[in-house]
N, C-alpha and C positions, 0 to 999 in steps of 0.2 A: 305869777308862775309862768314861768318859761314854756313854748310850747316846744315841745319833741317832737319828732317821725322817724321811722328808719331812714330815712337819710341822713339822719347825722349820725348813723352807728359808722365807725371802723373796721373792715374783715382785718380779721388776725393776719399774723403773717404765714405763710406755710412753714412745717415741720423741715429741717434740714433733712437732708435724703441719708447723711452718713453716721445718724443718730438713729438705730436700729428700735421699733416697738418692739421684738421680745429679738432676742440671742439666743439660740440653743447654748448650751452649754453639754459638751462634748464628755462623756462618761463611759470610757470601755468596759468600768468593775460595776457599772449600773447591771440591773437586774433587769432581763428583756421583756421588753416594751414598755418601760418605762422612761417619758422624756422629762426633762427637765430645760425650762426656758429664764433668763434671768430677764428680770423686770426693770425695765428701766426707769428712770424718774425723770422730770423733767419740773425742773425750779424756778421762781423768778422771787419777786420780792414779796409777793403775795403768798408764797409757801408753793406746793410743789402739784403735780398730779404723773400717777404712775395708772398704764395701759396694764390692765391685768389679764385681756385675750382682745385679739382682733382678728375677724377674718379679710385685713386691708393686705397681706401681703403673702397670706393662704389661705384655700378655703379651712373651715374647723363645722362640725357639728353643735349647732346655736344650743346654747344651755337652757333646757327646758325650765329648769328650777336651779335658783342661784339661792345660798343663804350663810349668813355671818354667823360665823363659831367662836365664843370665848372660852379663853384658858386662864381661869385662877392660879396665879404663880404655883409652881410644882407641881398642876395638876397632870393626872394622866388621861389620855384617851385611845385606852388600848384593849383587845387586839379585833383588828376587825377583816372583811374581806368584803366585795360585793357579787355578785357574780353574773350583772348582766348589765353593767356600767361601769364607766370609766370615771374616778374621780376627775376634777381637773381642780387644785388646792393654789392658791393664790396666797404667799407668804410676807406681808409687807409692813410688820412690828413685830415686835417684841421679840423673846429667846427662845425660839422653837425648836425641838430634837426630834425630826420627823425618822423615824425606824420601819423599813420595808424587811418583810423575808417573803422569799419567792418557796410556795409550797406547789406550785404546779410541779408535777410529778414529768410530764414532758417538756417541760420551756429546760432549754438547753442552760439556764441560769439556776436551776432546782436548788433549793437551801442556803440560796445566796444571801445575803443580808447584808445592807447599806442602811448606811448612818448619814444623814445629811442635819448639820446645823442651819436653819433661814430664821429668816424675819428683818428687821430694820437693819441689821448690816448685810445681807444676804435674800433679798429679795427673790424671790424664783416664782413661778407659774410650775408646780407640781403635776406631771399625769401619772395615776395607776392605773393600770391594765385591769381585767376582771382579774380575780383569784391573787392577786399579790394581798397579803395578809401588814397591814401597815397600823402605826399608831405614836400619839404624839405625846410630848410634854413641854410644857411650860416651866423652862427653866431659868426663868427672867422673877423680877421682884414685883413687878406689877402685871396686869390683865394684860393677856395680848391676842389678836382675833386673828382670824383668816377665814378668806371665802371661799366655798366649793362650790361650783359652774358645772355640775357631774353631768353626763350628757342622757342621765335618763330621768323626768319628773320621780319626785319621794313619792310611794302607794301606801298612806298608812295602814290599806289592807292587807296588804302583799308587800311590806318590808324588803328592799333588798340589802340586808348588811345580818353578817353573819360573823356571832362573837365568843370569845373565850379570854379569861380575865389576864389581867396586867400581867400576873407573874407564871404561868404558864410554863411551866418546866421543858416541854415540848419549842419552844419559841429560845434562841441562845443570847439570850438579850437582856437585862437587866437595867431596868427603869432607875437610874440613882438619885 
């Protein structure tokens, strides 16, 4: 057997500077304070890795509790709110229909509602504000996940998400 040390390791090469880790993505009809960031990928022949938050180019609030959510083709995951955390939704497979409606009675955006298609052709880093009322489906043929980075730990004592069912007459939105 051959002997090894770190000295025979390689450092990588550095990141090109004009290959941005996330892009805002610029939304007038978005619903306030809601951002959305497009996730970049970066591929070699080995397959690929996509930054899905950094604080290398701002600060962000460290995600206390991160965890993978799957979606059963056509599943729904609706309608929900939180009201003392920010989701932050990480979109990077499958055919995701994420649907926001803003029910704050004061956010200058009141009863707005934005349709955003992500996942593997549409990669994004999702932020909801507290009180935007949001929910997803799986409109792809197979399983597809996504991560939430929400910036306050889950309290299984003290739940923060607050829910009313998919078809909701009060919500103007229609799951198909």
């Amino acid at each position: 057997m051959e002997n090894l040390s770190l000295a025979d390791f390689v450092d990588d090469e550095p990141w090109r500077d004009d290959v941005p880790l996330l892009e805002d993505v610029s939304g007038e009809d978005l619903i306030a304070g809601v951002r959305i960031q497009r996730l970049v990928t970066r591929a070699d022949k080995r397959g690929d890795l996509t930054v899905l938050m950094s604080a290398l180019r701002e600060p962000i609030a460290a995600p206390p509790h991160v965890y993978l959510v799957s979606a059963e083709p056509g599943s729904i995951r609706a309608w929900v709110y939180h009201k003392r955390q920010f989701d932050r939704l990480a979109y990077t497979n499958g055919d995701i229909r994420v649907v926001l409606y803003d029910l704050r009675e004061d956010s200058p955006t009141y009863r707005r509602l934005d349709i955003l298609d992500v996942g593997a052709t549409n990669k994004i880093l999702l932020t909801i504000p507290p009180f935007v009322v949001h929910g997803v489906q799986n409109r792809g043929n197979s399983t597809a996940t996504f991560v939430n980075m929400p910036t306050n730990v889950y309290d299984p004592k003290n739940p923060d998400k607050s829910r009313v069912r998919f078809d909701h007459p009060g919500i103007p939105y229609r799951f198909g």
